[in-house]
PDB file of N, CA, C and O in Angstrom:
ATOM      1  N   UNK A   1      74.394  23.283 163.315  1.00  0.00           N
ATOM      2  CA  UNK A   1      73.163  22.935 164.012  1.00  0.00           C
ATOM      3  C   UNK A   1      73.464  22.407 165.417  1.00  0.00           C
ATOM      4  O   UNK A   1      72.785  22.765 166.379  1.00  0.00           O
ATOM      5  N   UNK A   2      74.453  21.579 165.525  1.00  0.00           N
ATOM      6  CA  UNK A   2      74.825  20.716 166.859  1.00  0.00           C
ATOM      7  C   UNK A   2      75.156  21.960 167.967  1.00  0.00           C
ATOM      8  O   UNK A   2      74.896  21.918 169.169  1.00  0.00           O
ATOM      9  N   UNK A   3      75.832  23.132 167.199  1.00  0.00           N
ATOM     10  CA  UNK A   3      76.420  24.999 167.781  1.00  0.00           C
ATOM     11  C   UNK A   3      75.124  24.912 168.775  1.00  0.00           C
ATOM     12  O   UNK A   3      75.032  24.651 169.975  1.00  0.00           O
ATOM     13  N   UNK A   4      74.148  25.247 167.755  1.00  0.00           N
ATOM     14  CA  UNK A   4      73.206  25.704 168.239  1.00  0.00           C
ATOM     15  C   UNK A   4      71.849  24.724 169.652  1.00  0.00           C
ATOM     16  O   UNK A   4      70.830  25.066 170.251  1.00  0.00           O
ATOM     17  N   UNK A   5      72.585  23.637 169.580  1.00  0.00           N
ATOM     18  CA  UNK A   5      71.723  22.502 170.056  1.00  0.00           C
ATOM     19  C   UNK A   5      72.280  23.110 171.610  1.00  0.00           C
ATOM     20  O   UNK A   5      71.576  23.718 172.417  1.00  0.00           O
ATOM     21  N   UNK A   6      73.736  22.761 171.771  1.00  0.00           N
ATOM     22  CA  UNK A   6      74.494  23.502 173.205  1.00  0.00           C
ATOM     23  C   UNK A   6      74.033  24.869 173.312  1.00  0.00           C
ATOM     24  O   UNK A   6      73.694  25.058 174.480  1.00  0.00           O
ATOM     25  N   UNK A   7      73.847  26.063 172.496  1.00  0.00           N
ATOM     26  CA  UNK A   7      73.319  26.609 173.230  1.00  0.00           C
ATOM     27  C   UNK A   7      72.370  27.268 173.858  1.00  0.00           C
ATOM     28  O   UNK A   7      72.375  28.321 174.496  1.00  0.00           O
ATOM     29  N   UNK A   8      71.094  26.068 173.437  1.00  0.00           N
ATOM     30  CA  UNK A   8      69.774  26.386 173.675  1.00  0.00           C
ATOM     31  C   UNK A   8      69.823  25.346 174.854  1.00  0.00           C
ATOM     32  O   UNK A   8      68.694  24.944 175.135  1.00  0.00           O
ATOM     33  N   UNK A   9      70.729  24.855 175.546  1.00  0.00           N
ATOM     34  CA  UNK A   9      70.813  23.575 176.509  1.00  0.00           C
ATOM     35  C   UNK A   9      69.880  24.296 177.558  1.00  0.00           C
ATOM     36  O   UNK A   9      68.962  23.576 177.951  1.00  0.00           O
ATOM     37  N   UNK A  10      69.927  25.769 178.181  1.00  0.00           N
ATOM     38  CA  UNK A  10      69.232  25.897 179.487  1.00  0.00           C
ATOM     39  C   UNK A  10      67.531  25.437 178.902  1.00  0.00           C
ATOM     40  O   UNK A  10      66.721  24.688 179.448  1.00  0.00           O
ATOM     41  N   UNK A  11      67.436  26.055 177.869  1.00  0.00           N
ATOM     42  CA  UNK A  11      66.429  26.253 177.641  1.00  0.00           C
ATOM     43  C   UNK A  11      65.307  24.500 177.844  1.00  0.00           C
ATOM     44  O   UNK A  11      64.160  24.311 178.249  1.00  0.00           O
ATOM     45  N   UNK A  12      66.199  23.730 177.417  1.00  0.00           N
ATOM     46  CA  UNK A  12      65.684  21.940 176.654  1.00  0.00           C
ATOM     47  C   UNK A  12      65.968  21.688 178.597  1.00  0.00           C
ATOM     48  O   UNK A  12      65.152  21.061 179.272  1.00  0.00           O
ATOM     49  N   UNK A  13      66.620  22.006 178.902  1.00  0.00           N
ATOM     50  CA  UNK A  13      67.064  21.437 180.668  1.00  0.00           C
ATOM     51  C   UNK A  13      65.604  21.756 181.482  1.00  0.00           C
ATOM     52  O   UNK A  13      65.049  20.952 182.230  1.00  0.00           O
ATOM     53  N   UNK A  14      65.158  23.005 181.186  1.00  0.00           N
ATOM     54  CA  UNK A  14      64.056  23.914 181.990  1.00  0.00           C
ATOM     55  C   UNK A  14      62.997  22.806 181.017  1.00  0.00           C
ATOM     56  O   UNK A  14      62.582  21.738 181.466  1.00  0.00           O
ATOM     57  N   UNK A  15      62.784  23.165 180.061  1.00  0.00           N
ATOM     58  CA  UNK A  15      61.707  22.429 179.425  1.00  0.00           C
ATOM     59  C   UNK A  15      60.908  20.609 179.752  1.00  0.00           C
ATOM     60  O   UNK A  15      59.813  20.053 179.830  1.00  0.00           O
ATOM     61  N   UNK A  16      62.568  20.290 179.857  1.00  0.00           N
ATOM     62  CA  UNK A  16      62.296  18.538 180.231  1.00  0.00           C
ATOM     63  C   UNK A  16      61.864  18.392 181.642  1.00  0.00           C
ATOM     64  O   UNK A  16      61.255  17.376 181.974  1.00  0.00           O
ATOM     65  N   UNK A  17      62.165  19.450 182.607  1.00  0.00           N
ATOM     66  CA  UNK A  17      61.877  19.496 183.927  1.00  0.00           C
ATOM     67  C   UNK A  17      60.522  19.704 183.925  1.00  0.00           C
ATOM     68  O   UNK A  17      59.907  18.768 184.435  1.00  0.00           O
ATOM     69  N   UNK A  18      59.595  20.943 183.381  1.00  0.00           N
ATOM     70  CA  UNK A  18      58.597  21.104 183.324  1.00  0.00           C
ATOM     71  C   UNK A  18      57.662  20.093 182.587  1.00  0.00           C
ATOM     72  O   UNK A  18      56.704  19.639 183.214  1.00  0.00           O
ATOM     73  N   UNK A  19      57.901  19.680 181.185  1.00  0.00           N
ATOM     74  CA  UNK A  19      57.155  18.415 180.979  1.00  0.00           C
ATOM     75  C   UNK A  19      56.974  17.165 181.528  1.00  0.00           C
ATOM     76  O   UNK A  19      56.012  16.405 181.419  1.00  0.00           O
ATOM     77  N   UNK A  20      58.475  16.981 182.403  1.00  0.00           N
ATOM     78  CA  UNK A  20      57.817  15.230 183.373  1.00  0.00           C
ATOM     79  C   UNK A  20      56.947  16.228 184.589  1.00  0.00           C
ATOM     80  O   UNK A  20      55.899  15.682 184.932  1.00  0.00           O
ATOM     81  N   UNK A  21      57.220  17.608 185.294  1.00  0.00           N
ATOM     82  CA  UNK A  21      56.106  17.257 186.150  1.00  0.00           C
ATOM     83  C   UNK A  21      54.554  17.983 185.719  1.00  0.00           C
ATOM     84  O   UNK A  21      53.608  18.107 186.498  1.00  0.00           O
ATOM     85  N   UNK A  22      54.576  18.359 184.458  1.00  0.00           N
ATOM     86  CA  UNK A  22      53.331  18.438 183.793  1.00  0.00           C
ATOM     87  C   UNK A  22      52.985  20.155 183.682  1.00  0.00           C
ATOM     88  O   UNK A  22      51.970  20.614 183.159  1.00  0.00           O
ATOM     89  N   UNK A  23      53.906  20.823 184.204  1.00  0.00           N
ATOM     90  CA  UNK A  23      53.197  21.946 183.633  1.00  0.00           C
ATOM     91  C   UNK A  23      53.060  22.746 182.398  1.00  0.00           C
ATOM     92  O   UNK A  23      52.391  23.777 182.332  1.00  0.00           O
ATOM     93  N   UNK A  24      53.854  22.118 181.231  1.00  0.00           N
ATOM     94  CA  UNK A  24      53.859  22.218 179.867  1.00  0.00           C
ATOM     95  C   UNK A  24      53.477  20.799 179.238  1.00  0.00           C
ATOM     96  O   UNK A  24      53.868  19.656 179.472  1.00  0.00           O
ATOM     97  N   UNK A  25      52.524  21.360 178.315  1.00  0.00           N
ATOM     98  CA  UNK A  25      52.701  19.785 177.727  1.00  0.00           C
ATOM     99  C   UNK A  25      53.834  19.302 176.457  1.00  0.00           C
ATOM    100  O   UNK A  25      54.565  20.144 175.935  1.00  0.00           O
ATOM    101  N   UNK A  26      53.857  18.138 176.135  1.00  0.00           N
ATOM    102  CA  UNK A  26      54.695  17.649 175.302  1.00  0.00           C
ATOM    103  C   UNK A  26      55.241  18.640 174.416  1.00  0.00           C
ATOM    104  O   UNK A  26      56.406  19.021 174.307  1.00  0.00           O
ATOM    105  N   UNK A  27      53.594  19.198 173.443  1.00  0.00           N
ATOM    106  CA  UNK A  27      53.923  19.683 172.369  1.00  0.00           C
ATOM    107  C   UNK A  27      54.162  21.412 172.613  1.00  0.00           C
ATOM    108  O   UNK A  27      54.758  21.977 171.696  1.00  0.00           O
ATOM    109  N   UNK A  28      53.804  22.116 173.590  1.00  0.00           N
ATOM    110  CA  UNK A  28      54.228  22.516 173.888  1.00  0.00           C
ATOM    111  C   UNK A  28      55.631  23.500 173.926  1.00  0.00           C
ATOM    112  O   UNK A  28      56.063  24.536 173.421  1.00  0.00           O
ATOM    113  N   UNK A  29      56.122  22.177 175.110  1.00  0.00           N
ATOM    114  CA  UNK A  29      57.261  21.935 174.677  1.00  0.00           C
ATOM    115  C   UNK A  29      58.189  22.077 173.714  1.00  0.00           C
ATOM    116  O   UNK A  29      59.286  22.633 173.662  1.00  0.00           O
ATOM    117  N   UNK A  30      57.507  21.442 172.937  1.00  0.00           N
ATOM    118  CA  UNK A  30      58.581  21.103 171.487  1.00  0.00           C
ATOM    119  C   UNK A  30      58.560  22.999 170.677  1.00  0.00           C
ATOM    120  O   UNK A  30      59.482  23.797 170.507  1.00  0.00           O
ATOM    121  N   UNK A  31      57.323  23.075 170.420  1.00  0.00           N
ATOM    122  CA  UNK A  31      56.983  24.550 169.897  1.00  0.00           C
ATOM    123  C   UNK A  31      58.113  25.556 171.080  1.00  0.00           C
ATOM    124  O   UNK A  31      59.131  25.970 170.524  1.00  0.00           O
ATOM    125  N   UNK A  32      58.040  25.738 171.818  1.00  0.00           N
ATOM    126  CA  UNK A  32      58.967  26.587 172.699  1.00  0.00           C
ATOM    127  C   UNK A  32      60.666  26.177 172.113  1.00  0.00           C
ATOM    128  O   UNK A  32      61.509  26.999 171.754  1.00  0.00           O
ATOM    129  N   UNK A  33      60.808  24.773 172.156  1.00  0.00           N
ATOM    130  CA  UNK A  33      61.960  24.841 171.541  1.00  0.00           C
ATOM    131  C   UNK A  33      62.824  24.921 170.526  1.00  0.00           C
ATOM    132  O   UNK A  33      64.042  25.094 170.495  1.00  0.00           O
ATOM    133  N   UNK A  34      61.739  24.719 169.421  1.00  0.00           N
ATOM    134  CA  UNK A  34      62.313  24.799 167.975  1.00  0.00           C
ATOM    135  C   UNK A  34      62.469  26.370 167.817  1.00  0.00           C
ATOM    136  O   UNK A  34      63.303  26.949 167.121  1.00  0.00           O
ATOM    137  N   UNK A  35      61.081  27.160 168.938  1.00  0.00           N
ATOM    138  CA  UNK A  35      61.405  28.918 168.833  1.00  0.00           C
ATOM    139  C   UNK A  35      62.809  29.592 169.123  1.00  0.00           C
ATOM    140  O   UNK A  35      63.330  30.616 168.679  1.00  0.00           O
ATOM    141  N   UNK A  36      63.320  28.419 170.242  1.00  0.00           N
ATOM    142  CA  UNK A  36      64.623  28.637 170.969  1.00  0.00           C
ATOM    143  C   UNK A  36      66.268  28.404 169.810  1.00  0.00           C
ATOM    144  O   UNK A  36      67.427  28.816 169.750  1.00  0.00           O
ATOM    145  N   UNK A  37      65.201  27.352 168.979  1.00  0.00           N
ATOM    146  CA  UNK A  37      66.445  26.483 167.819  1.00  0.00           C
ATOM    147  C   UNK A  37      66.747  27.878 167.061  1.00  0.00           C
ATOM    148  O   UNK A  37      67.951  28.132 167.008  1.00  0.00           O
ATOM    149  N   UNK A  38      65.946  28.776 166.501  1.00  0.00           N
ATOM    150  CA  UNK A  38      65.806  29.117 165.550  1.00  0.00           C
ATOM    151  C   UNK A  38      65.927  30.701 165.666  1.00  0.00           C
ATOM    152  O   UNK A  38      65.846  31.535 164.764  1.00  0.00           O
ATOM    153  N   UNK A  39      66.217  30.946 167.491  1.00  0.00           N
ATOM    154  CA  UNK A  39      66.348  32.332 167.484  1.00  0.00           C
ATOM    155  C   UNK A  39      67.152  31.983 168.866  1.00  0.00           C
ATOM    156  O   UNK A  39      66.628  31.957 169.980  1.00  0.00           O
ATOM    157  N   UNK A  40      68.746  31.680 168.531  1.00  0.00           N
ATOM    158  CA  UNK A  40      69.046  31.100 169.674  1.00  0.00           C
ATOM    159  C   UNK A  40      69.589  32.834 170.185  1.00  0.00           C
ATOM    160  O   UNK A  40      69.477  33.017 171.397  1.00  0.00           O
ATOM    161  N   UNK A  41      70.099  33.959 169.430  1.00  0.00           N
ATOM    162  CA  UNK A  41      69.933  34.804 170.870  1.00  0.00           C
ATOM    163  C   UNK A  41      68.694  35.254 171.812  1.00  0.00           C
ATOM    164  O   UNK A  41      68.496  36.212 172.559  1.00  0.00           O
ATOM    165  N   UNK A  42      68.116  34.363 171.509  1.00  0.00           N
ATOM    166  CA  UNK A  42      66.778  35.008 172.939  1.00  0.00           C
ATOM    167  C   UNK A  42      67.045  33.885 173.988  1.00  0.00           C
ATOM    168  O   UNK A  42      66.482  34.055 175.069  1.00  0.00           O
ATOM    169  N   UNK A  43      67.606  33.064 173.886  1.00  0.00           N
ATOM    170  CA  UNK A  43      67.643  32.190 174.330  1.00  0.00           C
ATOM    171  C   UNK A  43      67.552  32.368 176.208  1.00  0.00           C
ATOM    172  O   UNK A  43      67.037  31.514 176.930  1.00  0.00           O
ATOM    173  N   UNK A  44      68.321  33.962 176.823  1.00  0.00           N
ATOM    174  CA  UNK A  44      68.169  34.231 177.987  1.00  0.00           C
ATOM    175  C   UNK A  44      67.091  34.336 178.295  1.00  0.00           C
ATOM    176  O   UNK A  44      66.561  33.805 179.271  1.00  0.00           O
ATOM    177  N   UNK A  45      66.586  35.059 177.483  1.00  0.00           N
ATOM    178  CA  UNK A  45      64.843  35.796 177.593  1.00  0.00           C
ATOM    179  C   UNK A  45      63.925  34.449 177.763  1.00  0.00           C
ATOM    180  O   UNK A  45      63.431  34.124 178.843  1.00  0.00           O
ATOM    181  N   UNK A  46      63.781  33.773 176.643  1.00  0.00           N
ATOM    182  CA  UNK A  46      63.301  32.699 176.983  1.00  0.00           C
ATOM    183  C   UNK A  46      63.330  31.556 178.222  1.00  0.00           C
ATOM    184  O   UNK A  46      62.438  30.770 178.542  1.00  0.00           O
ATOM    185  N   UNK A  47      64.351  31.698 178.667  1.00  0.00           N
ATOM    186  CA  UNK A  47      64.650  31.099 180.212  1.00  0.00           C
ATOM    187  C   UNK A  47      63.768  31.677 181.078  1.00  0.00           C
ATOM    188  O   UNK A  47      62.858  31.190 181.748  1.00  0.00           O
ATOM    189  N   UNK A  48      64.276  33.055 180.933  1.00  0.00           N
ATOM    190  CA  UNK A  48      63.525  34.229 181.396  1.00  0.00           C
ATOM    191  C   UNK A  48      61.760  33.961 182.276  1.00  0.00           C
ATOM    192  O   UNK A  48      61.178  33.978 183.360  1.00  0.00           O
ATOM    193  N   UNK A  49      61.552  33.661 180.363  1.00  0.00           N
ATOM    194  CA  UNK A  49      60.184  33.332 180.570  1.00  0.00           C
ATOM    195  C   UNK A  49      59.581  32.131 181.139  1.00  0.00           C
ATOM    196  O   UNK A  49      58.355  32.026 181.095  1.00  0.00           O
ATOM    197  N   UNK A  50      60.167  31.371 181.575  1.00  0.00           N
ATOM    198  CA  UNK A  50      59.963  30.011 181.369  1.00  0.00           C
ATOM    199  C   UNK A  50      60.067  29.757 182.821  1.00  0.00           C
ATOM    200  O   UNK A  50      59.584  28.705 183.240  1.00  0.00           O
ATOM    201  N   UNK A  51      60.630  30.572 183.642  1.00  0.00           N
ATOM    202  CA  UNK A  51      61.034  30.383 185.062  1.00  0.00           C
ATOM    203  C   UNK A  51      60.187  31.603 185.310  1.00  0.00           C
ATOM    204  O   UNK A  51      60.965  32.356 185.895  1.00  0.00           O
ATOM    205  N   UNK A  52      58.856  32.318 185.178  1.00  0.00           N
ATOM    206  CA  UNK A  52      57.980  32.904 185.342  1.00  0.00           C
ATOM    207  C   UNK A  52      56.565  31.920 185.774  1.00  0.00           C
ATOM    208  O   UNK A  52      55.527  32.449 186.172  1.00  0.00           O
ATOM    209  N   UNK A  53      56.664  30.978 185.678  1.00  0.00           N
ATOM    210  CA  UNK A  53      55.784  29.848 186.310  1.00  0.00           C
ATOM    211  C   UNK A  53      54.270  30.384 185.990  1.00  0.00           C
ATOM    212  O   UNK A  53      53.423  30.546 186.869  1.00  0.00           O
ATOM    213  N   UNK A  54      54.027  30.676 184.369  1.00  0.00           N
ATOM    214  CA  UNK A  54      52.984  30.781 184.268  1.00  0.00           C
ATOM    215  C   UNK A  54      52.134  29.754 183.262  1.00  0.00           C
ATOM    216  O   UNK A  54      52.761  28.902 182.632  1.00  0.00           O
ATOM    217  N   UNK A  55      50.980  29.842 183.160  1.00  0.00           N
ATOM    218  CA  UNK A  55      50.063  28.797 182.430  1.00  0.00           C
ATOM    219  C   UNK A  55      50.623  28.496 180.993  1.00  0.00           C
ATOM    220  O   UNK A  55      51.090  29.487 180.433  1.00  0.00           O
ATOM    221  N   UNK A  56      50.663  27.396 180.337  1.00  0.00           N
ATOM    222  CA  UNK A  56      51.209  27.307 179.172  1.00  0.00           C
ATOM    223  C   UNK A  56      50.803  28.297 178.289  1.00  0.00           C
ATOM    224  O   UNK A  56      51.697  28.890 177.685  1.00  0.00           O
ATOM    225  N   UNK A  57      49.526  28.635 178.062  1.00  0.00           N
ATOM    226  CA  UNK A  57      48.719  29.060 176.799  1.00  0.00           C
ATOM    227  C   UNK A  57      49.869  30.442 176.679  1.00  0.00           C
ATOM    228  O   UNK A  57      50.475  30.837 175.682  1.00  0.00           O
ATOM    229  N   UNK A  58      49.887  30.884 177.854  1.00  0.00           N
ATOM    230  CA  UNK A  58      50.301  32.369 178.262  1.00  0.00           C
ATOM    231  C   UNK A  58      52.209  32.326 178.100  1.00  0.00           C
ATOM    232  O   UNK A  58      52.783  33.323 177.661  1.00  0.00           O
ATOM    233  N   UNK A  59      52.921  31.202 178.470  1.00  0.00           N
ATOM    234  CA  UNK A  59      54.138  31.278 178.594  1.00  0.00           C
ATOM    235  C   UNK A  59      54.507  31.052 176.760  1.00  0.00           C
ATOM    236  O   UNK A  59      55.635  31.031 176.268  1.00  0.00           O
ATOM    237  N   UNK A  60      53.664  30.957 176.287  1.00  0.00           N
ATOM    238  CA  UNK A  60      53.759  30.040 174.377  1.00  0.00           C
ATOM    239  C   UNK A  60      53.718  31.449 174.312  1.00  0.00           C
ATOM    240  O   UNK A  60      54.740  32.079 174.038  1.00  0.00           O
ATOM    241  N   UNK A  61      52.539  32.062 174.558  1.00  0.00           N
ATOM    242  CA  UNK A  61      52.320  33.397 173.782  1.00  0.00           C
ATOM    243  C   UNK A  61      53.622  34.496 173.843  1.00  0.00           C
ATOM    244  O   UNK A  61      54.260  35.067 172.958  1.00  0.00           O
ATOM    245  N   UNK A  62      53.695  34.504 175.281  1.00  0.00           N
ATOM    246  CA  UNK A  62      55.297  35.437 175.576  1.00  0.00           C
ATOM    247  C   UNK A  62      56.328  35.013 174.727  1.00  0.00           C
ATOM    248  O   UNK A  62      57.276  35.740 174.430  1.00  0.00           O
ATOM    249  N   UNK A  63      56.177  33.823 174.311  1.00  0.00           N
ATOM    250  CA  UNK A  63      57.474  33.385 174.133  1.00  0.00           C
ATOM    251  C   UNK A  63      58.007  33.756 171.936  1.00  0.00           C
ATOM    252  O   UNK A  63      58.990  34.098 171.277  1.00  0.00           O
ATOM    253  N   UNK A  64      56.272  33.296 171.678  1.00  0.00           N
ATOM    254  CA  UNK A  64      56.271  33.662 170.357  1.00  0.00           C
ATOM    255  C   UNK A  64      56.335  35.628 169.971  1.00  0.00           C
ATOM    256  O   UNK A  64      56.807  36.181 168.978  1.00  0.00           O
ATOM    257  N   UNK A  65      55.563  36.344 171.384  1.00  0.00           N
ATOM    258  CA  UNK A  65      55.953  37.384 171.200  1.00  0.00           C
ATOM    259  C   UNK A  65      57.835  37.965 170.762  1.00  0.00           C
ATOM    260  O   UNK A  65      58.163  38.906 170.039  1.00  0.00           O
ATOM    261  N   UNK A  66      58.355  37.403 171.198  1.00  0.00           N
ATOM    262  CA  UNK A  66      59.798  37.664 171.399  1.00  0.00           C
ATOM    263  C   UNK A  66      60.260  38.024 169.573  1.00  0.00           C
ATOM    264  O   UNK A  66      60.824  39.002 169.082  1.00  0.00           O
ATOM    265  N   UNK A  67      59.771  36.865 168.996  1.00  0.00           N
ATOM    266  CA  UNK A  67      60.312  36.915 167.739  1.00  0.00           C
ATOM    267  C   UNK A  67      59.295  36.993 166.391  1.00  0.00           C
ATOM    268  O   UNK A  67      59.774  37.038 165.258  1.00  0.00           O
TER     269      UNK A  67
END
């Protein structure tokens, strides 16, 4: 599990950036990353998406599309 904690790191780095300045919220958040825990090869893609600077509702949806 700890494997997998390093290498979802871009992903939790991008995420914590976007939740202090608000464009994801908390939970959010968390939902994007447990997607990241649990399917850590998308893990690029998901960066991917995430540095696409779009509205949450829409960056959740891309993101659950993946898997």
């Amino acid at each position: 599990m700890n494997e997998n904690r390093q290498k979802v790191a871009p992903v939790t780095d991008l995420l914590e950036y976007k939740i202090r300045v608000g464009e994801i919220s908390n939970e959010g958040g968390h939902e994007i990353f447990h997607i990241a825990l649990k399917n850590v090869e998308k893990v690029d893609q998901i960066v991917y998406i995430l540095e696409m600077d779009l509205p949450e509702a829409d960056t959740i949806a891309k993101v659950k599309q993946l898997v």
